[in-house]
N, C-alpha and C positions, 0 to 999 in steps of 0.2 A: 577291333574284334579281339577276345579273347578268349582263347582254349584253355581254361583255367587247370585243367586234367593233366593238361602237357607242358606247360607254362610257355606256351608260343603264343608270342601278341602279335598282331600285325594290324598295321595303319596304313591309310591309306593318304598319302599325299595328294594336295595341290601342286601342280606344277609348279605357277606363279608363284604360291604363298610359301613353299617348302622351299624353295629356289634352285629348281633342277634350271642348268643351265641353257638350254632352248628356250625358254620362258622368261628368263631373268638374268641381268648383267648388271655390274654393281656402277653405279655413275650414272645409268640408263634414265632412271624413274626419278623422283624428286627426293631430296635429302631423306623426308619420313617416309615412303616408301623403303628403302634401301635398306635403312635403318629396323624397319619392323620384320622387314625380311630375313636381314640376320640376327633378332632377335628369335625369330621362328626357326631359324637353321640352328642355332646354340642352344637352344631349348629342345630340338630333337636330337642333337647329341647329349644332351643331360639325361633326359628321358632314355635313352637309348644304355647309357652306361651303368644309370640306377637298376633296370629290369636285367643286364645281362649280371649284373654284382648281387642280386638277389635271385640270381640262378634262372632266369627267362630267355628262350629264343625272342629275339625279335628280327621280324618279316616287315621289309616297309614297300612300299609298292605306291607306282606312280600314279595317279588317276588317267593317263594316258593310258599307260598298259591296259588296265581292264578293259579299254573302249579297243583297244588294239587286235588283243592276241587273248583273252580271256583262260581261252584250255591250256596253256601252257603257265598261267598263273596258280588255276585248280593243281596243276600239276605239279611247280614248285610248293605250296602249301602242301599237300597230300605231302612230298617229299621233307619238309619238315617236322608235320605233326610224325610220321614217320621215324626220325631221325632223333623227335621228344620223347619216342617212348621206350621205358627201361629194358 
């Protein structure tokens, strides 16, 4: 999602596929597994370093969280788009 007005991105991860560590350990899954996993974790910090160097918040958020706690997600967002504007 993107708040083009404020330049805050925010994505929304896979647990497994982003590789938060309850979901994924490295050794764990079969060599391509592992392998595409930190090819998705090195490509969210590219991604991540491109939009903050072109002047973008980025909000990354777990697909857990929203099944969890949801109002205190609205509530960090509210808190950044917030925090985006001049």
């Amino acid at each position: 999602m993107a708040f083009t007005r404020w330049k805050v991105a925010v994505f929304v991860d896979g647990s497994f596929w982003h590789g938060h560590p309850s979901k994924w350990q490295p050794g764990r899954w079969s060599g391509y597994w592992d392998e595409k996993i930190k090819r998705n974790m090195a490509r969210d910090e590219r991604q991540n370093k491109a939009l903050v160097e072109a002047g973008w918040r980025v909000v990354r958020l777990w697909d857990f969280e929203i099944e969890h706690d949801p109002d205190s997600l609205v509530e960090k967002l509210r808190n950044e788009l917030d925090a985006a504007r001049p």
